[in-house]
Backbone bond lengths (Angstrom), bond angles and torsions (degrees), N, CA, C in turn:
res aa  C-N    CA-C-N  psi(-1)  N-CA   C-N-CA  omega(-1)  CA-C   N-CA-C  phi
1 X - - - 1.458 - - 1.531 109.99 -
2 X 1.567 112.76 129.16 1.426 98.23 172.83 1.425 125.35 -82.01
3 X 1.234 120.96 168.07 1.971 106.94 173.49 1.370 101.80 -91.97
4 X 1.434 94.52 176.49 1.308 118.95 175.24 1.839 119.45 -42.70
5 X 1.668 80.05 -56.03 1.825 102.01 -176.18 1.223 112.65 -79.78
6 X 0.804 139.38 -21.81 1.890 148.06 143.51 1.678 87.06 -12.49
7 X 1.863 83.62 -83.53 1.643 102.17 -147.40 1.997 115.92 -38.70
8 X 1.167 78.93 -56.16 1.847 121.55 170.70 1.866 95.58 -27.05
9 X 1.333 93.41 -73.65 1.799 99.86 -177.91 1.634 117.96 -81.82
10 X 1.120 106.40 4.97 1.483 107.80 154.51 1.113 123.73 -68.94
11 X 1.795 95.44 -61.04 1.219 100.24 176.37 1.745 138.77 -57.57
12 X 1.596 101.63 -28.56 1.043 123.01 -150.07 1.817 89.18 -80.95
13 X 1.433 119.21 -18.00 1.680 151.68 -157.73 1.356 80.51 -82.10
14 X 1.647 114.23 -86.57 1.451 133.88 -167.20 1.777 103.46 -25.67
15 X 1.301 112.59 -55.64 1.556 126.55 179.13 1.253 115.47 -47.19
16 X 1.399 110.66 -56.24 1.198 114.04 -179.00 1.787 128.33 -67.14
17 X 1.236 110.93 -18.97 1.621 137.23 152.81 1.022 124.39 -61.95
18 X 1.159 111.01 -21.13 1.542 135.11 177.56 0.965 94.68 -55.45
19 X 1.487 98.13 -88.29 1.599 130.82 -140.08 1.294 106.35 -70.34
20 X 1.444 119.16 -12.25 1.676 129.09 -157.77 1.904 87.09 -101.64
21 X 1.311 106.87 -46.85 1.674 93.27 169.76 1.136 108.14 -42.67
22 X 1.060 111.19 -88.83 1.507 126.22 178.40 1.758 131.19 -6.03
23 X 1.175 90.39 -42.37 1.578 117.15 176.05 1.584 107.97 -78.99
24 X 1.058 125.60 -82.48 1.219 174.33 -178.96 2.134 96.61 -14.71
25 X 1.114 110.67 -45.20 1.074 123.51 165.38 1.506 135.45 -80.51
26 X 0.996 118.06 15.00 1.384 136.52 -146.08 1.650 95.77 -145.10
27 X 1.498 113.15 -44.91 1.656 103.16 -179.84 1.200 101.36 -96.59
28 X 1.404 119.86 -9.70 2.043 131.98 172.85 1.756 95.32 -47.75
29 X 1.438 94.12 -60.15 1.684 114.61 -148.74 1.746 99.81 -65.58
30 X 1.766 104.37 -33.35 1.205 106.68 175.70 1.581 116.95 -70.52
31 X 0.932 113.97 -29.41 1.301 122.05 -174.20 1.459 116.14 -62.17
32 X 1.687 102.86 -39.69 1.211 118.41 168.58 1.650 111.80 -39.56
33 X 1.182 83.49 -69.36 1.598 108.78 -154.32 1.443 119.26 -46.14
34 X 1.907 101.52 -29.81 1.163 121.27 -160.22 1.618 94.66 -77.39
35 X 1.091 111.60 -37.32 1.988 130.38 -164.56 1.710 86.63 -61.29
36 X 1.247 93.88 -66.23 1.766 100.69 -165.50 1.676 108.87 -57.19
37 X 1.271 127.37 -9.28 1.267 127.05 170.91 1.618 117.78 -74.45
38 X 1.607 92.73 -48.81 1.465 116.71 -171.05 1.476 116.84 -86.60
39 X 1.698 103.13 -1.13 1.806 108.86 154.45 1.590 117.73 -86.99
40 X 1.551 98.10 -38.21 1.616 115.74 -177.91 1.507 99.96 -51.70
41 X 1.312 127.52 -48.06 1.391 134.05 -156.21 1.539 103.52 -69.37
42 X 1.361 95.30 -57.27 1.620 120.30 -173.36 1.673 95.64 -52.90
43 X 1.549 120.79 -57.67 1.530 108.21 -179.25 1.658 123.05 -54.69
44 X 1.892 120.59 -41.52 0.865 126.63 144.69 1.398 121.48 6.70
45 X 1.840 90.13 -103.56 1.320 98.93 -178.95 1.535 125.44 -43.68
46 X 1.362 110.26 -47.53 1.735 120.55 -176.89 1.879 93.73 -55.49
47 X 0.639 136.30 -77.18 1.486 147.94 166.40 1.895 113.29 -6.64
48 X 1.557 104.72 -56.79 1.338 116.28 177.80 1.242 116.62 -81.33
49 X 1.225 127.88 -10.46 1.991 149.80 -151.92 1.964 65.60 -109.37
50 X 1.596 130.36 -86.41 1.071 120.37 -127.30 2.185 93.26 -75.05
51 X 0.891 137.87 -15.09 1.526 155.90 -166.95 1.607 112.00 -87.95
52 X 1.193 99.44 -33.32 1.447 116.55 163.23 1.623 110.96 77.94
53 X 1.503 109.40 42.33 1.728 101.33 -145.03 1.566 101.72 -102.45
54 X 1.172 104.61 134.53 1.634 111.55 174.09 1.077 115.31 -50.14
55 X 1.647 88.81 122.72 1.770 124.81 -174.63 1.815 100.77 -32.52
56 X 0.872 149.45 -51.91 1.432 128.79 -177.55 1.621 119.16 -110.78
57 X 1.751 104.49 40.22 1.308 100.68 155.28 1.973 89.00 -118.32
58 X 1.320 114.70 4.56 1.247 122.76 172.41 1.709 111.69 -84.65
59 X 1.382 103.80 -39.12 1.330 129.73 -176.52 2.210 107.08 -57.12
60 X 1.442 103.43 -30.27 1.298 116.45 -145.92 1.819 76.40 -112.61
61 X 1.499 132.63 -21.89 1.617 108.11 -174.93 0.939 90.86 -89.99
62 X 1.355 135.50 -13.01 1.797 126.08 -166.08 1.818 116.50 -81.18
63 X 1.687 95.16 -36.61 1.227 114.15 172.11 1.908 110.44 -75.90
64 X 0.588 136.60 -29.86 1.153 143.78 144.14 1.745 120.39 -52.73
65 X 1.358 120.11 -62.68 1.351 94.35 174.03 1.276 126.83 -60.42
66 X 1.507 127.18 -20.78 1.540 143.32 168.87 1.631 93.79 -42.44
């Protein structure tokens, strides 16, 4: 037989699985997003290093990719 408080913290379990799906995809997607920024940047720079371009027309793509 199960108890009462079993049931109770199953449930109370189930909820919490819930809510963590729920979540869980959302700081995934951010996580993403953040990587793909911080490659974009990184190519950037490699890009402006190999172009040789004066420091504040370099100054002005950075402010711009922001």
């Amino acid at each position: 037989m199960v108890s009462v408080a079993c049931m109770v913290d199953r449930r109370e379990r189930a909820k919490v699985e819930s809510m963590h799906g729920m979540v869980w995809p959302h700081g995934s997607s951010l996580t993403v997003r953040l990587e793909e920024m911080r490659v974009k940047r990184s190519d950037s720079e490699q890009w402006m290093h190999h172009r040789l371009l004066p420091q504040e027309l370099r100054e002005r793509i950075r402010s711009y990719d922001q």
